[in-house]
C-alpha positions in Angstrom: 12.7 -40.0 4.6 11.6 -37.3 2.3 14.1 -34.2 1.3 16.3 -33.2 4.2 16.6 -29.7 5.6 20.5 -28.9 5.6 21.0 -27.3 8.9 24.5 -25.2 9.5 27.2 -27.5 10.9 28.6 -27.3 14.6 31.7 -26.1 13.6 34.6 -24.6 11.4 38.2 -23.8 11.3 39.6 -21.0 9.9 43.4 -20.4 9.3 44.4 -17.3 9.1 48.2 -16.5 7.2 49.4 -12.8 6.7 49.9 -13.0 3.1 54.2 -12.1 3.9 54.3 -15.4 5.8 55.5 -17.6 3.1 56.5 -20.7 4.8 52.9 -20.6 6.5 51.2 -21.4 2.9 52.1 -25.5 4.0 51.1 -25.1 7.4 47.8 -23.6 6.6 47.0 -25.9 4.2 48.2 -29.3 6.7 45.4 -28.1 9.0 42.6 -27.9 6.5 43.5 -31.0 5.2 43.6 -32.7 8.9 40.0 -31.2 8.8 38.3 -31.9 5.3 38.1 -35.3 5.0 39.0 -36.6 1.2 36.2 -38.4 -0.7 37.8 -42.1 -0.3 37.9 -41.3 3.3 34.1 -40.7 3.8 33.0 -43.6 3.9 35.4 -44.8 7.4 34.9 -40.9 8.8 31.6 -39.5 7.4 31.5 -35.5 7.0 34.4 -33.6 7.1 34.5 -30.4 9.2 34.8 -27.3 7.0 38.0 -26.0 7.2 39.4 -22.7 5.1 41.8 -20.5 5.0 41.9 -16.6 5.1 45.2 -15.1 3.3 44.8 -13.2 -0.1 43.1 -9.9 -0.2 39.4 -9.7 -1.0 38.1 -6.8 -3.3 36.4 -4.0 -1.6 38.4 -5.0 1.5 41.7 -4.8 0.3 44.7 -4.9 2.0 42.2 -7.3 4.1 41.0 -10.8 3.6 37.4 -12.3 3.2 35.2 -11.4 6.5 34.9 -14.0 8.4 30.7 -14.9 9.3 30.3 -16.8 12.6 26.4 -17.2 11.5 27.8 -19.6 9.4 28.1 -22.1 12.0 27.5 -23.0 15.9 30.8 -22.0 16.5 34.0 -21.0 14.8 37.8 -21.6 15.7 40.4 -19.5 13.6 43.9 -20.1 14.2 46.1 -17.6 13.6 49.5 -18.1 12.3 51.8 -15.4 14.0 54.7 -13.9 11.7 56.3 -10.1 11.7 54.8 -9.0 8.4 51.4 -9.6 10.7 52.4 -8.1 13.9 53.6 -4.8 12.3 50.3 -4.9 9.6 48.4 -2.2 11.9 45.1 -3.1 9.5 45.4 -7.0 10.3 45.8 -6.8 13.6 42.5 -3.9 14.2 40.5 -7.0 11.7 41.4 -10.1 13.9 40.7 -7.3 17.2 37.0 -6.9 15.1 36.8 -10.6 14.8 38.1 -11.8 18.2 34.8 -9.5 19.6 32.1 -12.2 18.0 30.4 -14.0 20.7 30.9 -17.3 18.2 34.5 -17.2 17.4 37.2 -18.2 19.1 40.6 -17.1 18.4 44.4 -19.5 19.0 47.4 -17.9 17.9 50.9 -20.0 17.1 54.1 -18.6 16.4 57.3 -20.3 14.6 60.0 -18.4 15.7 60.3 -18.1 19.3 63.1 -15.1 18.6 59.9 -13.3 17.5 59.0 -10.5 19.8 55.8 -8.6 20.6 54.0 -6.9 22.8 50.8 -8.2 23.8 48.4 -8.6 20.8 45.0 -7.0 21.4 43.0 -9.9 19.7 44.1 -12.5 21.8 42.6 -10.5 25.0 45.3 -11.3 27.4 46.1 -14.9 25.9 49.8 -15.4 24.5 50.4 -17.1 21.1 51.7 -20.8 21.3 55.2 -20.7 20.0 56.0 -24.1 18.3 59.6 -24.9 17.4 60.6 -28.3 15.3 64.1 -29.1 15.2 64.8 -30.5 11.3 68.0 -30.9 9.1 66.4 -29.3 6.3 63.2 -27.1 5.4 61.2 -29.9 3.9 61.5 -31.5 6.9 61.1 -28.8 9.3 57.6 -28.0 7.4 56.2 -31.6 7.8 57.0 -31.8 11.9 55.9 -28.0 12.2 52.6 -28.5 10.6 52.1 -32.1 12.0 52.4 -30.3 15.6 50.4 -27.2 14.7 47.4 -29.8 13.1 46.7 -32.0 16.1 47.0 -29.1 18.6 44.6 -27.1 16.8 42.6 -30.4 16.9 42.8 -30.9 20.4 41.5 -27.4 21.0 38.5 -28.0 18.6 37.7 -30.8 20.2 37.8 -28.7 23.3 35.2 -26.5 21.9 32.9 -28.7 20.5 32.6 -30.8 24.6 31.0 -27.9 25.2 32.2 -28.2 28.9 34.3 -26.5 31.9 36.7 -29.7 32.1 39.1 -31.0 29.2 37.8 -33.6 27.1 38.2 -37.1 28.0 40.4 -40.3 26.6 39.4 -43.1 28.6 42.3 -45.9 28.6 40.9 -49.0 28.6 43.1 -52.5 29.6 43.5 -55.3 32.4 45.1 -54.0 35.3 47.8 -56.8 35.2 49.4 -57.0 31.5 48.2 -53.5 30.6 48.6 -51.2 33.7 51.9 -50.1 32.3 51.0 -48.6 29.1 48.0 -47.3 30.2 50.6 -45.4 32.4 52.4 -44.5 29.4 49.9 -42.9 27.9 48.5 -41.2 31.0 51.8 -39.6 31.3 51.9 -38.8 27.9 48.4 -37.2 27.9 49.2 -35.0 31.0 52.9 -34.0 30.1 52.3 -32.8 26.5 48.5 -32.6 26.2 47.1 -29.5 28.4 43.4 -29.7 26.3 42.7 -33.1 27.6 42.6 -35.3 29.9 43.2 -38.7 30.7 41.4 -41.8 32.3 43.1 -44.5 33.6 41.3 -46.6 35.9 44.0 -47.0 39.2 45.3 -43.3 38.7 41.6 -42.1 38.3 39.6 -43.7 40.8 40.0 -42.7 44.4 40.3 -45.2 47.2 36.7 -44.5 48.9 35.2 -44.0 45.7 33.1 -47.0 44.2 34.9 -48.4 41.6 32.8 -49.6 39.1 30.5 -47.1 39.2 33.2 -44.4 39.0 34.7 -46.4 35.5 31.4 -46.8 33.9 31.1 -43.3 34.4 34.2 -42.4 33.2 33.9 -44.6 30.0 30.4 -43.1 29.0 32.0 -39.0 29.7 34.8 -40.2 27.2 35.4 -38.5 23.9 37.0 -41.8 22.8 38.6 -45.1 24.1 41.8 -46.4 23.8 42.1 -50.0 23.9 45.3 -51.6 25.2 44.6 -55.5 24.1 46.9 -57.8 25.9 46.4 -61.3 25.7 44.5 -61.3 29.3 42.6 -58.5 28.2 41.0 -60.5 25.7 39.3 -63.3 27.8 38.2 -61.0 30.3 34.4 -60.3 30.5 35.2 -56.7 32.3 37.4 -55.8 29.4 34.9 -56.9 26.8 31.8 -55.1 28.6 33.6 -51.9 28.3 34.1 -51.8 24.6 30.7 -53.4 24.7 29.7 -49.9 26.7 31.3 -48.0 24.4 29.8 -49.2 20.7 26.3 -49.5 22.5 23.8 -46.8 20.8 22.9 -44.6 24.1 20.5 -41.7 24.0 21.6 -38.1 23.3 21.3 -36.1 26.5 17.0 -34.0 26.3 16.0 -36.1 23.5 14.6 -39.8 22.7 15.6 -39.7 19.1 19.4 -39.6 18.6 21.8 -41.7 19.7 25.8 -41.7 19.7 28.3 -44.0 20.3 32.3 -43.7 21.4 35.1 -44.7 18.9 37.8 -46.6 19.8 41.3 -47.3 19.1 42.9 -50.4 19.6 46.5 -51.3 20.8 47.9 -54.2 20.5 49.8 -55.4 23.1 50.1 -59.2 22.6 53.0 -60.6 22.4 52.3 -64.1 21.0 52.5 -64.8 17.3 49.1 -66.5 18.1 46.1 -64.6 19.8 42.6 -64.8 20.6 40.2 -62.5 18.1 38.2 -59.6 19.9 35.4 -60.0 17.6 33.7 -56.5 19.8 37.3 -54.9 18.2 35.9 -55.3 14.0 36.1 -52.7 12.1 38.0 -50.6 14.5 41.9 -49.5 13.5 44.3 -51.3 15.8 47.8 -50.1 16.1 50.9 -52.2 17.0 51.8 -51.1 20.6 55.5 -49.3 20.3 55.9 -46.1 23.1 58.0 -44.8 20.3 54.4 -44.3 18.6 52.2 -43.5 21.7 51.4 -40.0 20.8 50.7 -41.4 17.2 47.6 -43.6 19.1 46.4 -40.1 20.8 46.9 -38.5 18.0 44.2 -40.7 16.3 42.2 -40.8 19.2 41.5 -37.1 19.1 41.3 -37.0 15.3 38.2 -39.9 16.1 37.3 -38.0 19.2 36.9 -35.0 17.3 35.0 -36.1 14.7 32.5 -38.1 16.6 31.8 -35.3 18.9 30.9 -32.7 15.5 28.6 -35.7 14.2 27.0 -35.9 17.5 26.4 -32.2 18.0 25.2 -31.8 14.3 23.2 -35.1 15.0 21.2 -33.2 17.8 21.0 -30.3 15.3 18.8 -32.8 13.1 16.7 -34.4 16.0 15.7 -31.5 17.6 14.7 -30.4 14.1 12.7 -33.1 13.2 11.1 -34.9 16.3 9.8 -37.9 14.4 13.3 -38.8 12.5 15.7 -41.3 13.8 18.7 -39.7 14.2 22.5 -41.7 14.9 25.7 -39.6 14.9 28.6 -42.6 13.8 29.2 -44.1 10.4 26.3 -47.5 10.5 27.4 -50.9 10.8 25.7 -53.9 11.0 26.6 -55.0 14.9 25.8 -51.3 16.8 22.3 -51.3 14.6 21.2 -54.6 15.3 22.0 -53.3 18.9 19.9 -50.3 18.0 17.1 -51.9 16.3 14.4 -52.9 19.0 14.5 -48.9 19.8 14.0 -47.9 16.2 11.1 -50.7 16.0 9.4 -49.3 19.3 9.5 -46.2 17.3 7.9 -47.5 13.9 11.1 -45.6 12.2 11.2 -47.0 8.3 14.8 -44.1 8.1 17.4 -43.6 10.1 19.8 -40.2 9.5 23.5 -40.5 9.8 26.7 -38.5 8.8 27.9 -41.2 6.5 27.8 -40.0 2.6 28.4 -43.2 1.7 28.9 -47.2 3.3 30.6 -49.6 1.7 28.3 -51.9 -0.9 29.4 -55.2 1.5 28.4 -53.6 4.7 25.1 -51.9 2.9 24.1 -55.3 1.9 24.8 -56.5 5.3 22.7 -53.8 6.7 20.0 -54.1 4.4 19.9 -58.0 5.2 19.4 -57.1 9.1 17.2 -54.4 9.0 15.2 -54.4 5.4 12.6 -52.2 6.8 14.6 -49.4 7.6 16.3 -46.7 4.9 19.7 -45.3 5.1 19.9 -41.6 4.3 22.7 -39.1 5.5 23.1 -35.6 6.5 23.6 -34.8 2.6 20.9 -36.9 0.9 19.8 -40.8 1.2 22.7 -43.2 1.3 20.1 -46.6 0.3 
């Protein structure tokens, strides 16, 4: 593939701290960072999503920030970190009304004191700010549960945004109905109780008695942002089970177009209680949590962190297909077993390249790949990869 036009990506996130709100400097800064991938993490999650924040005063707009640009990308979520020095700053509040009117943006307040009160703000347009309280024994820790709870909401909203749909995004629980029905419960109750931005599939709560049930699960698995995978020891020796992470890592078609394809992640749980267990060898290369219900907001935690990210790859995937007709186009991080599954549809095509969000894979698995497909070149959203 010959140079690469770098097209604007899907998203960004924009924090927003009033610059008297001290003890937001940490918070701030935990959301970028649950955005912005570091460089030894690119090669498991590919592209970050840009993530900044807005605090210090700009010149020629002082007492104001930097103006945000929503041409910058698709679409852009600020989060707005509510404090008194903010709600009484008369010129902040008439910039975030100015920004909150962009047909792009989209604005999500959070406040950390819920004796803070206000009336209405403007810029939220009848919305109220999310007030998030963390009980701690000390500052340090109060800063580290405050800012993990602010993160992974504001994830779950940007994952939200990025569907691009009426209906909350999905996390399909997969498991056998016997040895796994219970957690899958668990974590259908967790989902619904503390999780108002998604939504979860489980296959006995989801599926209505005159509705036809594998049809209904197929479809579920396929409208999934990602898959958890409860693996019991049942789980793993049934072909039902298998099929549906098979489902899952199988390269599909993006919706309008015949040259880009996606595929869901997964997280695995495991559930087994035997020292001794049959290897799920559809399960490699996916991260696998010990099962503890102490943890199972931890496991969707990460599910929506994978969720999210897959769902920006696929939309800035699109971005590159629809740009360039005659490229080969996949939106996940390659691997040898979902490209050999992908590799009679890149023949058919005559493709020698193949685009993907990955800045860099792993010399082992290159040489893997360049073992089962040595006609076809690696190159990423940034530049060529091998």
């Amino acid at each position: 593939m010959g140079s690469l036009v770098t097209l604007r990506p899907p998203l960004q996130v924009i924090v927003v701290r009033h610059p008297t709100f001290d003890a937001g400097k940490a918070l701030a800064q935990a959301v970028v960072h649950r955005f912005v991938r570091p460089g030894e993490q690119v090669q498991d999650t590919g592209l970050g999503i840009p993530a900044f924040v807005r605090s210090k005063a700009h010149p020629g707009h002082a007492p104001l920030p930097r103006p945000i640009s929503d041409a910058a990308t698709d679409a852009t979520l600020v989060v707005v970190l509510v404090c008194e020095g903010l709600v009484l700053d008369a010129a902040w509040l008439a910039w975030l009304d100015d920004l909150a009117a962009k047909p792009h943006v989209h604005l999500h307040a959070f406040k950390f004191d819920d004796t803070l009160r206000f009336d209405s703000l403007h810029f939220l347009r009848g919305r109220q700010a999310v007030t998030i309280t963390a009980t701690a024994d000390d500052e340090e820790q109060w800063q580290a549960a405050t800012a993990y709870e602010l993160a992974r909401r504001v994830e779950a909203q940007a994952l939200s945004l990025l569907t691009q749909r009426a209906s909350p995004p999905s996390l399909f629980v997969s498991y056998h109905g016997d040895s796994g029905s219970e957690i899958a419960e668990t974590l259908w109750h967790v989902v619904t109780s503390e999780y108002r931005d998604l939504s979860p599939y489980v296959a006995h709560l989801s599926v209505r008695p005159n509705q036809e049930w594998a049809a209904h699960i197929r479809d579920g698995l396929l409208d999934a942002s990602a898959v958890l995978s409860v693996v019991t020891e049942a789980y793993t020796s049934r072909p039902w089970c298998r099929e549906e992470i098979h489902t899952a890592r199988t390269p599909r078609l993006a919706a309008d177009l015949d040259n880009c394809w996606h595929v869901t992640p997964i997280v695995a749980i495991d559930a087994r209680a035997q020292d001794w267990a049959r290897f799920m060898p559809e399960l490699g290369g996916h991260r696998v949590l010990r099962w503890d219900p102490q943890r199972s907001r931890e496991v969707i935690d990460r599910a929506v962190s994978d969720g999210l990210l897959a769902t920006f790859h696929a939309r800035w995937a699109e971005q590159y297909a629809r740009a360039d007709m005659t490229a080969a186009v996949i939106s996940w991080i390659p691997d040898v077993r979902t490209l050999l599954r992908l590799e009679p549809h890149l023949a058919a095509r005559g493709a020698t390249s193949l685009l993907c969000p990955g800045l860099h894979v792993d010399a082992e698995e290159r040489e893997l790949i360049a073992r089962a497909l040595p006609s076809i070149a690696l190159c990423s959203f940034g530049g060529t990869v091998s």
